[in-house]
C-alpha positions as CSV (number, residue, x, y, z in Angstrom):
1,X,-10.6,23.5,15.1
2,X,-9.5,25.2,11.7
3,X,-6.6,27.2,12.8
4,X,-5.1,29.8,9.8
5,X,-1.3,31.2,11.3
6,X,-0.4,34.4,9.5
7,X,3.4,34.5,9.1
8,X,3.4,31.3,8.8
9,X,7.1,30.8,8.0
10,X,8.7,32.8,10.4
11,X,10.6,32.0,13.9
12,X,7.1,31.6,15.8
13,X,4.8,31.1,13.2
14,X,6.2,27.5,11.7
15,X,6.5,25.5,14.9
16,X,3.0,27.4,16.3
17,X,1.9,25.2,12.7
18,X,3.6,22.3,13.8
19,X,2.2,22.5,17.4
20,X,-1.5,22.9,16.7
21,X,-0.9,20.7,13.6
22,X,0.2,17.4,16.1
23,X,-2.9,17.9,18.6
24,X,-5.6,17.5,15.8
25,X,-6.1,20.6,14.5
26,X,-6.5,21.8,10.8
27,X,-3.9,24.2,10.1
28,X,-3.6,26.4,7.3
29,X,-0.1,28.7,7.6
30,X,-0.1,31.9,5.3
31,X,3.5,33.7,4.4
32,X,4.7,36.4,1.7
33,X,8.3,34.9,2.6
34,X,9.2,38.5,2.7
35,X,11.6,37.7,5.5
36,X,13.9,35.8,3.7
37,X,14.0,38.7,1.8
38,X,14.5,41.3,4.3
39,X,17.5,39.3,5.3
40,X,18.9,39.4,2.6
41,X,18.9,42.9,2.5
42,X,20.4,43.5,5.5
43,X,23.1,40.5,5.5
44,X,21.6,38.7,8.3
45,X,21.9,34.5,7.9
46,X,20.2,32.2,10.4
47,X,22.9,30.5,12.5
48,X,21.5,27.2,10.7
49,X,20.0,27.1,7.2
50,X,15.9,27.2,7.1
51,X,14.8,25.0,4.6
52,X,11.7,26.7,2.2
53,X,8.1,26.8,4.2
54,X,6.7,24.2,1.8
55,X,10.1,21.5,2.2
56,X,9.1,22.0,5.8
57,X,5.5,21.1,5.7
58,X,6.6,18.0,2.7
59,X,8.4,17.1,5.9
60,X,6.1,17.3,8.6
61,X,3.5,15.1,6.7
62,X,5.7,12.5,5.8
63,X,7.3,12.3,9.2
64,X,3.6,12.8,11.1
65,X,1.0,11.7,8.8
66,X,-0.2,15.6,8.9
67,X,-0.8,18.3,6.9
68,X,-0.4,21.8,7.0
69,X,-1.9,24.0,4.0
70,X,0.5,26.4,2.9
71,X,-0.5,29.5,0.9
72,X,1.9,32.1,-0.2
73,X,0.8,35.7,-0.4
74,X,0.4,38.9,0.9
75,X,-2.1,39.8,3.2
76,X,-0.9,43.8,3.2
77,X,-0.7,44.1,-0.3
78,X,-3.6,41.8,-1.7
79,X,-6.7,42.6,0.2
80,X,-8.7,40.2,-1.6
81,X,-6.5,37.2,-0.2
82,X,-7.8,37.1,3.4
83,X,-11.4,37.7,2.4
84,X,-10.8,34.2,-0.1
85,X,-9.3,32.6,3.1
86,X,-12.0,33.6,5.3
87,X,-14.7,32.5,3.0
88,X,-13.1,29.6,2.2
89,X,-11.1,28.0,4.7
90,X,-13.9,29.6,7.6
91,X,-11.2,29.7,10.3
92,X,-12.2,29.9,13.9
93,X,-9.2,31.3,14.8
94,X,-6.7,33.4,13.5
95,X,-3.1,33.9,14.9
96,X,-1.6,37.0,13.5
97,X,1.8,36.7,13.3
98,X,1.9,38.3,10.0
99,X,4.3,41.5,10.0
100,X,7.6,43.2,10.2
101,X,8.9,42.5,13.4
102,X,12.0,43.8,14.1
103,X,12.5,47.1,15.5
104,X,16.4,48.1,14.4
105,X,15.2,47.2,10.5
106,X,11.9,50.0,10.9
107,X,14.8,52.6,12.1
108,X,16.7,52.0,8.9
109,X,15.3,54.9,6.8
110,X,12.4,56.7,5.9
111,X,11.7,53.7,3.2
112,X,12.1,50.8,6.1
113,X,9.6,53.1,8.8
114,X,7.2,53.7,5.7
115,X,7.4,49.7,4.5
116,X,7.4,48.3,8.2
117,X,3.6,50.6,9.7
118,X,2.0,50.1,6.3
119,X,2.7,46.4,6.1
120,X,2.0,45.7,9.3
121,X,-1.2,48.4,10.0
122,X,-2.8,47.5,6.5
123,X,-1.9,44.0,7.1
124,X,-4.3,43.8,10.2
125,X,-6.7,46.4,8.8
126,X,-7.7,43.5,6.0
127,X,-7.9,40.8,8.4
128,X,-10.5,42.8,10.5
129,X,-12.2,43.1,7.1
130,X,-11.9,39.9,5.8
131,X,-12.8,38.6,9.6
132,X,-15.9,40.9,9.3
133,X,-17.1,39.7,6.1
134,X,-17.2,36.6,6.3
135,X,-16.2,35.1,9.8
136,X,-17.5,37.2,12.0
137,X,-17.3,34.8,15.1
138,X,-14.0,33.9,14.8
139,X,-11.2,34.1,17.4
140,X,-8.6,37.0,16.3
141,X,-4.9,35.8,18.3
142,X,-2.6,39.1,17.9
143,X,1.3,39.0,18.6
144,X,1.4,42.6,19.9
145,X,5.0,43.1,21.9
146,X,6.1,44.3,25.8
147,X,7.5,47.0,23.3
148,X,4.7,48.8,23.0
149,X,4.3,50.1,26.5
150,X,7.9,51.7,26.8
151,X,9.3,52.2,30.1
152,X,6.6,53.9,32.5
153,X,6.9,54.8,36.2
154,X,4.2,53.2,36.9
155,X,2.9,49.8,37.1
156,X,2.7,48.2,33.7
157,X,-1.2,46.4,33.8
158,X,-2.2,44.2,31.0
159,X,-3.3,46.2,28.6
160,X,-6.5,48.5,30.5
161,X,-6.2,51.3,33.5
162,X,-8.7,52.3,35.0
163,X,-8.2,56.0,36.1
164,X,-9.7,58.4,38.0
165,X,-9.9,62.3,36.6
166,X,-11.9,65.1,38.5
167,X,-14.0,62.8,40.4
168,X,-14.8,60.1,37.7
169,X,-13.7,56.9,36.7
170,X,-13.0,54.9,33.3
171,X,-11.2,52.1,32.0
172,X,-8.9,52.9,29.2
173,X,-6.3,51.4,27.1
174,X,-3.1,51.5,28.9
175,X,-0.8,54.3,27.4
176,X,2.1,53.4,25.4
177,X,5.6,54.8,25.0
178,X,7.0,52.7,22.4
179,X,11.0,53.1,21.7
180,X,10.7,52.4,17.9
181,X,8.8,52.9,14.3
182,X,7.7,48.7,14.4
183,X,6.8,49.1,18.5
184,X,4.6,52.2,17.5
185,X,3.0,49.8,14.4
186,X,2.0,47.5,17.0
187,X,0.4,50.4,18.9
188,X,-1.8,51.3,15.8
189,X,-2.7,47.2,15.7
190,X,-3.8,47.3,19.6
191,X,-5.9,50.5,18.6
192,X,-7.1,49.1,15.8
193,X,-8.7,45.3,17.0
194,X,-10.0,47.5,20.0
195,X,-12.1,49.3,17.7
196,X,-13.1,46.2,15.7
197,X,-14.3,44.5,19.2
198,X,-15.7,47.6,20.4
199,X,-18.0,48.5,17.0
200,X,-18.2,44.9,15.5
201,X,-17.9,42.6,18.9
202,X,-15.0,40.8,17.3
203,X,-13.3,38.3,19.7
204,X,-9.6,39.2,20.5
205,X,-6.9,38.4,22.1
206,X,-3.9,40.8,22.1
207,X,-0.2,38.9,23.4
208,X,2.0,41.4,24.5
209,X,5.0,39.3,24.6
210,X,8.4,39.3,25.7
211,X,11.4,39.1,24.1
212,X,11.6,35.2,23.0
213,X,14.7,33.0,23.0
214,X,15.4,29.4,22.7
215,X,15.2,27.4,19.4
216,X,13.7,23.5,20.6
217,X,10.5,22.6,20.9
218,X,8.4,19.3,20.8
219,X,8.0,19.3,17.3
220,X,10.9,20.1,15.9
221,X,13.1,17.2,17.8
222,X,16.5,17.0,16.6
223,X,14.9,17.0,12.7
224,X,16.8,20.0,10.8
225,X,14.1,19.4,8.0
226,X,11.8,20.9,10.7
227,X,14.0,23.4,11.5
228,X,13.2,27.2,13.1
229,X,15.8,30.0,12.5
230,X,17.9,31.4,15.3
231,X,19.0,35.0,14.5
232,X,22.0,36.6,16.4
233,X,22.6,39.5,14.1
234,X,22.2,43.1,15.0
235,X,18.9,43.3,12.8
236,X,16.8,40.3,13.9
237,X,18.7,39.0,16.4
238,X,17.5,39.3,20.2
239,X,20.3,39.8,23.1
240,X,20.7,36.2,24.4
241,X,20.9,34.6,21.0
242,X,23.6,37.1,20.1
243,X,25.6,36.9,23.3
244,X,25.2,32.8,23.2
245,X,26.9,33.5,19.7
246,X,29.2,35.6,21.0
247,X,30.5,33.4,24.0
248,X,30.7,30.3,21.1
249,X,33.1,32.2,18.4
250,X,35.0,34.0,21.3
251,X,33.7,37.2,21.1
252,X,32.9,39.9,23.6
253,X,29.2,40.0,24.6
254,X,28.0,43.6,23.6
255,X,25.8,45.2,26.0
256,X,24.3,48.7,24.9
257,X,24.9,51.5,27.1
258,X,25.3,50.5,31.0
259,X,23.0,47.0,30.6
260,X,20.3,48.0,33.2
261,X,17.7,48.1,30.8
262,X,14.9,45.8,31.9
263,X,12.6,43.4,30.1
264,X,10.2,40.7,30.0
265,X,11.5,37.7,28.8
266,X,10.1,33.6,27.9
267,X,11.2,30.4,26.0
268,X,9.9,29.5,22.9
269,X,7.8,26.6,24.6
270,X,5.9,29.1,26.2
271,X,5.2,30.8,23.4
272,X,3.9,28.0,21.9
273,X,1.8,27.3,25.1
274,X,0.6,30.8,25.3
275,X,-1.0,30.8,22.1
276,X,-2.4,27.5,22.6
277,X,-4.2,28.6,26.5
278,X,-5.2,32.0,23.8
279,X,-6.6,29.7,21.7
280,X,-8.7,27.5,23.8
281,X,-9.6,29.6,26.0
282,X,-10.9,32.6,23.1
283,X,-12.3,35.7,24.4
284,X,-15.8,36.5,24.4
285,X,-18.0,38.5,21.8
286,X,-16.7,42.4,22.1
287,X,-14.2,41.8,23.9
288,X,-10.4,43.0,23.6
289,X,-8.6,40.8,25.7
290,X,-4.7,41.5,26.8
291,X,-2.2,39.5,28.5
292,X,1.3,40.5,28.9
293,X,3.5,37.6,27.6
294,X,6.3,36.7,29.5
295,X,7.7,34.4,32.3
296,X,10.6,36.7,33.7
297,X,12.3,39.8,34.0
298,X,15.7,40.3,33.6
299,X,18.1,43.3,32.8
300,X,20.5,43.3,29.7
301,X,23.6,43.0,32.4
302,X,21.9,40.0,34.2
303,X,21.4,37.9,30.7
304,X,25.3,39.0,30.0
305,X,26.9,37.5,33.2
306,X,24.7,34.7,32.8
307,X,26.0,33.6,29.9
308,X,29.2,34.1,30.6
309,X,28.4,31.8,34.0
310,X,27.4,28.8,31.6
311,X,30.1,29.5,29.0
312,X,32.6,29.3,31.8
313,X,31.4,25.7,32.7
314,X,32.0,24.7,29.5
315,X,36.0,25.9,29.9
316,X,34.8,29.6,27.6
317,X,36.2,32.6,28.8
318,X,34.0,35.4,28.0
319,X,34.4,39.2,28.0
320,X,31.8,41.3,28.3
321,X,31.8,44.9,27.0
322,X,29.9,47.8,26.7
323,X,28.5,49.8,23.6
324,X,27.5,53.4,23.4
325,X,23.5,52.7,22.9
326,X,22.6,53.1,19.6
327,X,18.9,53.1,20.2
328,X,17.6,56.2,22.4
329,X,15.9,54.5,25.5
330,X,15.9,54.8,29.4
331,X,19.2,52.9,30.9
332,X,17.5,53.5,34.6
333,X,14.2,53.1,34.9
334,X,11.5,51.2,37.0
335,X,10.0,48.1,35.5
336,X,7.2,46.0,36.9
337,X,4.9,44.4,34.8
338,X,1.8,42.4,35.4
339,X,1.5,39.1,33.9
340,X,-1.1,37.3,35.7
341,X,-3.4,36.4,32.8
342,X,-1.9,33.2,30.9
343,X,-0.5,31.4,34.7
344,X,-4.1,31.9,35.7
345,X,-5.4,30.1,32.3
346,X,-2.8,27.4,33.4
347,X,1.3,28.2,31.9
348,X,3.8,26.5,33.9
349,X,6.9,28.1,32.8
350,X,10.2,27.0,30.9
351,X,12.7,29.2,33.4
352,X,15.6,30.3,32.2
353,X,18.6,28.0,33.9
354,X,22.1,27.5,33.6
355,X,20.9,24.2,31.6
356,X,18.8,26.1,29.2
357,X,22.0,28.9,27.8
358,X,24.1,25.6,27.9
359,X,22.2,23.5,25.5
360,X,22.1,27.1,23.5
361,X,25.6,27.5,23.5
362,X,26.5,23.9,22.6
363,X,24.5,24.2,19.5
364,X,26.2,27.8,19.0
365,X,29.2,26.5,19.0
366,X,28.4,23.1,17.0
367,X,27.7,26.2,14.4
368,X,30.4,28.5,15.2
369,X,32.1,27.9,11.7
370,X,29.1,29.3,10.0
371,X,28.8,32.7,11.9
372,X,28.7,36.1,10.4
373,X,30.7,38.2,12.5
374,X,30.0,41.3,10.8
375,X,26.3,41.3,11.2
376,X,26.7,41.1,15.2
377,X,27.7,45.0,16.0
378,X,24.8,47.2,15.9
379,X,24.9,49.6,13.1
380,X,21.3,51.2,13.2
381,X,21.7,54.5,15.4
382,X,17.8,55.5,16.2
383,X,18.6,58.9,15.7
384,X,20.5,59.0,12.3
385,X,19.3,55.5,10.7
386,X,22.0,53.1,8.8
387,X,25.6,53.8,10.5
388,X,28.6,51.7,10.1
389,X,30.4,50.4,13.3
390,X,33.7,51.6,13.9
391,X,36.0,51.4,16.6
392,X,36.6,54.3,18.9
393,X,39.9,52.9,20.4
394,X,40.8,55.9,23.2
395,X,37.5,54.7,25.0
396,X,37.8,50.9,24.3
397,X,34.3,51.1,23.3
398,X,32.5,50.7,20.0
399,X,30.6,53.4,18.5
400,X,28.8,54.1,15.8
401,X,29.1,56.7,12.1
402,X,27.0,57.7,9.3
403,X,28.4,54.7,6.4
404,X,27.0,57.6,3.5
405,X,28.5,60.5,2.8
């Protein structure tokens, strides 16, 4: 198949190249590299350099006789780009991977909220052109998030409810409670691709995943030419990145608020696979398609004393303490999600195992030199935007205050 991967370049979007790439597909991978940018910004370094998108794919075809087309650009700001891709390359699938995707960095400030929903709403508004114009048939593969839903209490379905109201019954989008600016950009996505199936029978599949973690696949091997990033900071970092870190440099794991907040979690293999059952297995004409993407559930106090399990096998003692919760979300809530779609197309999952946080932490703390302390603490408060983290030494606990006058 011709396979184009919007976001080419980022966490899931270069080894989702890499994987299609070794089973025969043509793979085009599209980037801004606004990323590296954005990290920048914010201080936030990889635990291990990333080498450039295009070193990467130099790499990969000398290494596997493959090649990945690489074309750098920006799909939110150039709408003229995807319609030359879709003429051009004629995908029949497009994975969108293609957008801001971290949640503390759209609480920032007004100019971070404003930059994250355009960039990312736009963004997908010219690929449904582009798609309409010119590749009409294609498959449409969207990363949408477990985000977007919130924290109901109710049964979280994938994606459609069907409800009953004064004696008549419909299906309709599930409603969603997202916690943040980038979670309520994926909303606007979701409503958006329904439209597009709905009034131009596009194909799509919308993955609401999980939060991801692990760093090895297949593809990459032990080659740091072929390298992903891993991102433990307060800004792109997810939890058990940042408490593997933690545990490796000696530092307490830092759960916000009481750690009984629940969510869906899955290793980067599935990810990969998840895409790839998405892919071969499109959805049909008009249709808007969800599956909730994940493998397990897991609160924020579980991950915590997990890790601290395996980093105690490897002769770590680890603390664990608590943060006031910067971001303003249930602590106590019910969480059950559905997830039945992708195990009926055939995932066997990666678990999360004792095993899988040592590996992590053994390459944590082959890197432990090269950590950035300071970007660990969270210092985005969801109410007041950029704060710097101070200590608040009566209580023992960390808390945040403005860092402007």
């Amino acid at each position: 198949m011709r396979i184009c991967i919007l976001g080419g370049d980022g966490y899931l979007g270069w080894p989702t190249a890499m994987h299609f790439s070794a089973r025969g597909h043509e793979v085009m991978v599209v980037d801004n590299m606004a990323k590296r940018g954005w990290e920048e910004e914010v201080g936030a370094t990889p635990l291990e350099p990333v080498p450039t998108l295009k070193e990467r794919a130099r790499r990969w075809r000398q290494k596997k006789f493959q090649h990945i087309d690489t074309v750098i650009g920006n799909i939110a700001d150039d709408g003229q780009l995807m319609q030359d891709i879709c003429r051009d390359f004629r995908p029949e699938a497009i994975i969108h991977y293609g957008e801001q995707p971290s949640a503390p960095y759209s609480m920032l400030n007004q100019e971070n909220a404003v930059y994250t929903q355009c960039n990312n709403v736009i963004g997908t508004l010219n690929v449904m052109f582009a798609m309409r114009e010119h590749c009409p048939q294609a498959h449409l593969v969207k990363l949408g998030t477990m985000g977007e839903y919130g924290t109901p209490n109710i049964d979280i379905e994938e994606g459609w409810l069907e409800v009953t109201h004064n004696g008549r019954k419909d299906r309709v989008l599930y409603p969603k409670k997202p916690h943040s600016l980038y979670h309520l950009s994926k909303v606007h996505d979701s409503h958006n691709l329904e439209f597009a199936s709905r009034m131009w029978d596009f194909r799509v599949t919308d993955l609401n995943q999980g939060v991801v973690y692990g760093i090895d696949t297949d593809e990459i091997g032990n080659d740091p030419e072929l390298c992903t990033s891993f991102h433990y900071d307060d800004i792109f970092g997810t939890v058990l990145n940042r408490f593997v870190v933690q545990a490796a440099i000696g530092m307490p794991l830092t759960v916000y608020g009481s750690g009984r907040q629940i969510r869906g979690y899955l290793n980067i293999r599935d990810t990969l696979r998840c895409i790839e059952l998405a892919v071969e297995n499109p959805a049909g004409r008009g249709e808007f398609r969800v599956f909730n993407q994940f493998t397990e559930q897991f609160s924020i106090m579980e991950l915590a004393e997990r890790v601290r399990e395996s980093a105690s096998e490897q002769g770590l003692k680890v603390e664990i303490q608590h943060l006031r919760n910067p971001r303003v979300e249930q602590e106590d809530h019910y969480y059950h999600a559905k997830h039945s779609g992708l195990p009926g197309l055939g995932l066997e999952p990666h678990l999360l195992s004792n095993g899988v946080i040592g590996h992590m932490l053994t390459k944590a703390m082959d890197g432990a030199a090269k950590v950035n302390e300071a970007s660990i603490l969270p210092k985005v408060d969801w109410k007041h935007g950029w704060q710097q983290p101070v200590a608040d030494e009566p209580a023992g606990i960390v808390c945040l205050q403005p860092a402007r006058a």
